[in-house]
KETIVEX-65640 format. One line per 2 residues: their letters; for each residue x, y, z of N, C-alpha, C. Coordinates in steps of 0.001 Angstrom, whole numbers, plus 500000, padded with zeros to 6 digits. Layout:
<atoms>
A) X/Y/Z/X/Y/Z/X/Y/Z; ...
</atoms>
This chain:
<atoms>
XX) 590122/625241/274993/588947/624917/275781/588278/626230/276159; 586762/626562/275771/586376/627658/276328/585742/627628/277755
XX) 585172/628510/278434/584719/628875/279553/583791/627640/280247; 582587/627362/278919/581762/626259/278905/582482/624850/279139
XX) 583133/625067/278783/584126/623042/278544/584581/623093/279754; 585258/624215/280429/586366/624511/281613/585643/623890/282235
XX) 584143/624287/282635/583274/624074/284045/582546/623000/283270; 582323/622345/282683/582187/621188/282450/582999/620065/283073
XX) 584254/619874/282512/585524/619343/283146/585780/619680/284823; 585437/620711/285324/585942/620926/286945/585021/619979/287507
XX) 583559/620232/286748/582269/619890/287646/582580/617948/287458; 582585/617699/286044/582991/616363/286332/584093/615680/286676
XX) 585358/616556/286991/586285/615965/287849/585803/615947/289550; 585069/617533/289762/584519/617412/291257/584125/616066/291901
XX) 582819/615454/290680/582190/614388/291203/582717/613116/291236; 583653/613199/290081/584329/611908/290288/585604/611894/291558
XX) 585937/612998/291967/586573/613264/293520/585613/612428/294326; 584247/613392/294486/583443/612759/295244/582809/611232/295482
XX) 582585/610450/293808/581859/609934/293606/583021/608653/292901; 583857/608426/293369/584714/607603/292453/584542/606566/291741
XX) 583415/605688/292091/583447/604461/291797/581486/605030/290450; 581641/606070/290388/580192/606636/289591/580714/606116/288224
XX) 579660/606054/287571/580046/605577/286370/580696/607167/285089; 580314/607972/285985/580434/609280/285474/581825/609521/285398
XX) 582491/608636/286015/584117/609008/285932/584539/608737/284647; 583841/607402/284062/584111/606989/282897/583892/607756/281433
XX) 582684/608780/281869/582236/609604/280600/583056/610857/280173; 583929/610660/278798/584010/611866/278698/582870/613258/278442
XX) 583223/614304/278872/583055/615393/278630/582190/615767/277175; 581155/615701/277242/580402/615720/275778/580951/617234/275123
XX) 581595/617140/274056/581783/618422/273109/580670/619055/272504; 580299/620337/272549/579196/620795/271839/579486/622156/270922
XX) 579213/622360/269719/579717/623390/268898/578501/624131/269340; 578671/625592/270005/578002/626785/270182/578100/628645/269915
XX) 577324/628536/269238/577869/630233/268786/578584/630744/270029; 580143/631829/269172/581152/632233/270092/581625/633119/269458
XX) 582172/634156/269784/582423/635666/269159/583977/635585/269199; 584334/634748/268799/585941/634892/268606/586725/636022/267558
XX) 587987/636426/267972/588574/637108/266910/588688/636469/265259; 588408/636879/264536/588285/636739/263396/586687/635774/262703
XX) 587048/634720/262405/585625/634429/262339/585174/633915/263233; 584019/634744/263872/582954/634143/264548/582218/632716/264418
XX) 581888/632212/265385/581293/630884/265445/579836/631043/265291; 579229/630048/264320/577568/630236/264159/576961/629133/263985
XX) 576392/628624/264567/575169/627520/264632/573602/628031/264687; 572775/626910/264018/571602/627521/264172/570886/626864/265184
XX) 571952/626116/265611/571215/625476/267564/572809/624920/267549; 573028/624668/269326/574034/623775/269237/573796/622033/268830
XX) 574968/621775/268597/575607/620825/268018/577004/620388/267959; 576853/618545/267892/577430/617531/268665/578681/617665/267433
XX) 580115/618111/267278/580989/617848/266252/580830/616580/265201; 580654/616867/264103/580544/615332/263273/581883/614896/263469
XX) 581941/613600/263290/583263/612913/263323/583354/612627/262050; 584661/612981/261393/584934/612922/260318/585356/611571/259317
XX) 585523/610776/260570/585825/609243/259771/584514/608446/259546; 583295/608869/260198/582151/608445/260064/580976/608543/259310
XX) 581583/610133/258749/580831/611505/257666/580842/610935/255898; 579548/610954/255792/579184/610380/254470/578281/611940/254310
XX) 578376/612296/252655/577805/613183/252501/576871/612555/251328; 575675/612352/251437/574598/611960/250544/574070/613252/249722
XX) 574265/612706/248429/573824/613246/247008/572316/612929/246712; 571478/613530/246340/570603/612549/245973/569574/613731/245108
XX) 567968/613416/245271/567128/613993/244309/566518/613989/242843; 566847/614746/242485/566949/614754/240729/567948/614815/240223
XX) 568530/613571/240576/569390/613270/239313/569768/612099/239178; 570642/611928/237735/570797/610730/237266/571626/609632/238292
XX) 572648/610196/238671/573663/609533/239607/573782/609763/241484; 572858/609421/242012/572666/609597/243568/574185/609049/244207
XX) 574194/609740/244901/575801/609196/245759/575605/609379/246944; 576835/608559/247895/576904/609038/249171/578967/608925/249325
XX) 579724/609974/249715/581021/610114/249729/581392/610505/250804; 582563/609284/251031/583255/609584/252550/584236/611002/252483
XX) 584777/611557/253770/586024/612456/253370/587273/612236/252530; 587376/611081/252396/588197/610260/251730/588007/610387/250332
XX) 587114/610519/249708/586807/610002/248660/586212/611454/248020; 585848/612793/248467/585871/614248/248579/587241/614666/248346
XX) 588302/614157/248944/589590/614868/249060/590238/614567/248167; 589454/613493/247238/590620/613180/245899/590006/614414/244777
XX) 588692/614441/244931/587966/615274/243825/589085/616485/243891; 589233/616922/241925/589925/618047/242007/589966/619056/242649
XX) 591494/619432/243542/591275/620886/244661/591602/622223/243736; 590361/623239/244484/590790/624362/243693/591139/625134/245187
XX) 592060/626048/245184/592270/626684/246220/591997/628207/246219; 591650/628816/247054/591485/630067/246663/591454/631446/248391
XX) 591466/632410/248342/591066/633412/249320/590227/633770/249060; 588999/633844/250278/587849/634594/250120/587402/635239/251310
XX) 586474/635977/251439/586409/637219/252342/584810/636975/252604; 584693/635860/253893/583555/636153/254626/582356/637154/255186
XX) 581758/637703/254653/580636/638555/255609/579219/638482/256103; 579178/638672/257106/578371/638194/257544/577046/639218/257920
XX) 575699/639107/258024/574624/640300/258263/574997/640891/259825; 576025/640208/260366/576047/640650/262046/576882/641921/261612
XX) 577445/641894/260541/578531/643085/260563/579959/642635/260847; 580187/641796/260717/581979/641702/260799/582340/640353/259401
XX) 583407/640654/259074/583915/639999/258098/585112/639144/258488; 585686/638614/257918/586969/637567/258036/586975/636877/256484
XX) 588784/637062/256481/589047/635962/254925/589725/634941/255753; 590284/633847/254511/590507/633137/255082/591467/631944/253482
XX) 592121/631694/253788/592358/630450/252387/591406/629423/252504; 590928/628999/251288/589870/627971/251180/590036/626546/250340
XX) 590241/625696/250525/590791/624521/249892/589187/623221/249559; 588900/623058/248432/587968/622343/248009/587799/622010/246789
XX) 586539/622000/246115/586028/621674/245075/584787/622546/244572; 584595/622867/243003/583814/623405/242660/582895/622494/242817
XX) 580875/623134/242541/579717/622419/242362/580023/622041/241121; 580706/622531/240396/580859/621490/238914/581313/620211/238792
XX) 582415/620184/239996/582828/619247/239854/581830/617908/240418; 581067/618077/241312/580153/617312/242194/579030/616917/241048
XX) 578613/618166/240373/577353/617882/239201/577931/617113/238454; 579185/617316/238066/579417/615998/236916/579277/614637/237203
XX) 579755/614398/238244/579473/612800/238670/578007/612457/239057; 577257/613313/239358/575638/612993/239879/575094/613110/238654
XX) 575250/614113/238298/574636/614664/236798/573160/615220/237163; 572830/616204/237244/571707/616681/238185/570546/616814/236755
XX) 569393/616384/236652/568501/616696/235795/568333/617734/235197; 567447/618261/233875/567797/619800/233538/566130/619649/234285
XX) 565342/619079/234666/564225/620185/235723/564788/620259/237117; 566425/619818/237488/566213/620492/238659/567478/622158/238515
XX) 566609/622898/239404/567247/624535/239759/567425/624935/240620; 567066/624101/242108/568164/623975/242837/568511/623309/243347
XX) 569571/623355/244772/569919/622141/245334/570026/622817/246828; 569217/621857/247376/568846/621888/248730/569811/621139/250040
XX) 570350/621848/250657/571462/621527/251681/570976/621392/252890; 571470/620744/253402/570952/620071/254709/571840/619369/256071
XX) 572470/620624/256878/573943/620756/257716/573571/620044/258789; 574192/619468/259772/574365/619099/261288/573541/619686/262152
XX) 573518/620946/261940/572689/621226/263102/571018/621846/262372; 570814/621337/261532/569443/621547/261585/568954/622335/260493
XX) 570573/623179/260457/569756/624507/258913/569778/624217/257910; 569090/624377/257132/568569/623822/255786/569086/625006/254938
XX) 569160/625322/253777/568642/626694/252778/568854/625692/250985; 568294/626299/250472/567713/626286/248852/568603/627344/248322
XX) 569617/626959/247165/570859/627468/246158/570405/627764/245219; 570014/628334/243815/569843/627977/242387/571106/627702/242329
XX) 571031/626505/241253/572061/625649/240929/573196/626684/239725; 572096/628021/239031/572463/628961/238667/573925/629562/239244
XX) 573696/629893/240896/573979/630790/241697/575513/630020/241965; 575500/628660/242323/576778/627248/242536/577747/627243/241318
XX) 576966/627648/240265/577912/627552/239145/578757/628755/238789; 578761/629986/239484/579470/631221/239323/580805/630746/239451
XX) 581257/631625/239304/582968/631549/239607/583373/631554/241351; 583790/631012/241923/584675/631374/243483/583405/630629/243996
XX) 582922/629698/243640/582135/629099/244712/582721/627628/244522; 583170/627263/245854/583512/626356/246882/582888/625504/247584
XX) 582757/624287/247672/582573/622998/248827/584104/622962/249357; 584409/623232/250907/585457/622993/250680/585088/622820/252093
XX) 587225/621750/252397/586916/620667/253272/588714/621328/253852; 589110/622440/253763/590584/623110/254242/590024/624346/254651
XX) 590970/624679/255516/590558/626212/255424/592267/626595/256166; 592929/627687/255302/594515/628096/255360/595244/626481/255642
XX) 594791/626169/254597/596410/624692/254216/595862/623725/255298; 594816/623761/256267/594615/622260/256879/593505/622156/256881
XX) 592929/620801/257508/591990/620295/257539/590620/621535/258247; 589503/621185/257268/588644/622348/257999/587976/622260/259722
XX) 588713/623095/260515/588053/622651/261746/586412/622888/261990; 586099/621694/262892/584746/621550/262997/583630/622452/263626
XX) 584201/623647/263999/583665/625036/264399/583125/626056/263264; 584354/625696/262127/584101/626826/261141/583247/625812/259590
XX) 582672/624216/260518/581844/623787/259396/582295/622558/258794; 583677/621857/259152/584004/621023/259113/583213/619253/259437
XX) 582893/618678/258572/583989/618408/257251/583984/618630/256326; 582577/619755/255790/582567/620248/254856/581794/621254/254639
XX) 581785/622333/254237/581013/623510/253961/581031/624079/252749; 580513/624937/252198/580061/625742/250951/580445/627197/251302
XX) 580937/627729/250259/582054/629232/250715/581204/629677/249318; 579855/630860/249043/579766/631399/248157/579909/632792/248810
XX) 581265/633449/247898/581690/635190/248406/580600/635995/248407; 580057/636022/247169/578919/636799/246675/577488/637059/247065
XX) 577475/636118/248500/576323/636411/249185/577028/636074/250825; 575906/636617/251705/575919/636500/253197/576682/635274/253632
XX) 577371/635213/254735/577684/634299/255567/576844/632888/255851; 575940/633637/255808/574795/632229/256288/574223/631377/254950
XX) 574569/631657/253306/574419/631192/252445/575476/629854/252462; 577089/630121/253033/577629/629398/253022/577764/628240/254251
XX) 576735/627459/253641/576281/626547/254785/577208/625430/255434; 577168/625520/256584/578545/624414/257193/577954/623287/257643
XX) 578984/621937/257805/578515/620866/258317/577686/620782/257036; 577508/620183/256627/576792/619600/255320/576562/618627/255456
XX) 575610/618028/255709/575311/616219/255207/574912/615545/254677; 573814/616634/253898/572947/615786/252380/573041/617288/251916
XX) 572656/616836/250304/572300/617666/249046/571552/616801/248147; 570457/617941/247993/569260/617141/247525/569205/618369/246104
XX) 568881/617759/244821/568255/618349/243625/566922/618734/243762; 566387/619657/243315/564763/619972/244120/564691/620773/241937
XX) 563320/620574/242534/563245/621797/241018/562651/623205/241444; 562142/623034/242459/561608/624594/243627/562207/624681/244771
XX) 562931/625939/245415/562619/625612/246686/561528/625515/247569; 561536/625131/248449/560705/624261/250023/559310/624381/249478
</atoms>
């Protein structure tokens, strides 16, 4: 629990001291993911944001291509796992690795089958940030959708339930919280 949650929790235990019969006794504590400078990897949002719940998380495919989808975590976690270490960096200046457990974009393009006019694919996370891939750039080697991070489930701070790990560019390329991917033939 950080600093924020602590006094969250005091303030609404205070009132429900005070206020017992409030309906506020009944509410939990709303969770909110907010940039936090922790040891190793840092926390980054591009606003805060409400944790997705992972039994509820459908990740929609769609755009240009032949096969549009929408896939629960369930149904992500069977797709072949490739596992791997990779070494985060970020433009703030600090780095972090980490084990990474997922799936290549190959594997995702095969089942959608993405058109040959589209070049890239447009992502679209939880809290709001968008960015444009060449589909070029997804198909390198060591690039990751992945839904682990060191042998468990990916926690929902570092992007969970699913994020994109490309080594070969900035931190902020590898977009977390994911909830659609769209085929585009330009970006924006």
């Amino acid at each position: 629990m950080n600093r924020r949650d602590f006094i969250r929790f005091i303030s609404v235990l205070g009132v429900s001291i005070v206020l017992p019969n409030s309906s506020l006794c009944a509410k939990e504590i709303e969770r909110i993911l907010e940039n936090e400078d922790r040891e190793g990897f840092y926390i980054r949002f591009i606003k805060p944001v409400k944790p997705v719940d992972p039994s509820g998380w459908r990740l929609k495919v769609g755009g240009l291509c032949d096969n549009p989808r929408s896939f629960s975590l369930s149904q992500i976690r069977k797709l072949i796992k490739t596992s791997q270490v990779s070494r985060m960096k970020c433009v703030e200046s600090w780095s972090s690795k980490a084990k990474w457990g997922g799936f290549s974009p190959k594997t995702l393009f095969d089942i959608v089958k993405p058109k040959k006019i589209a070049k890239f694919l447009y992502f679209y996370s939880a809290d709001d940030y968008y960015e444009y891939i060449s589909i070029d750039d997804l198909l390198k080697p060591r690039v990751l959708f992945v839904h682990e991070m060191n042998d468990q489930p990916l926690p929902d701070v570092y992007g969970g339930p699913l994020r994109l790990i490309i080594p070969f560019k900035y931190g902020y390329k590898s977009v977390k919280t994911i909830m659609r991917l769209e085929f585009v033939e330009k970006e924006g």
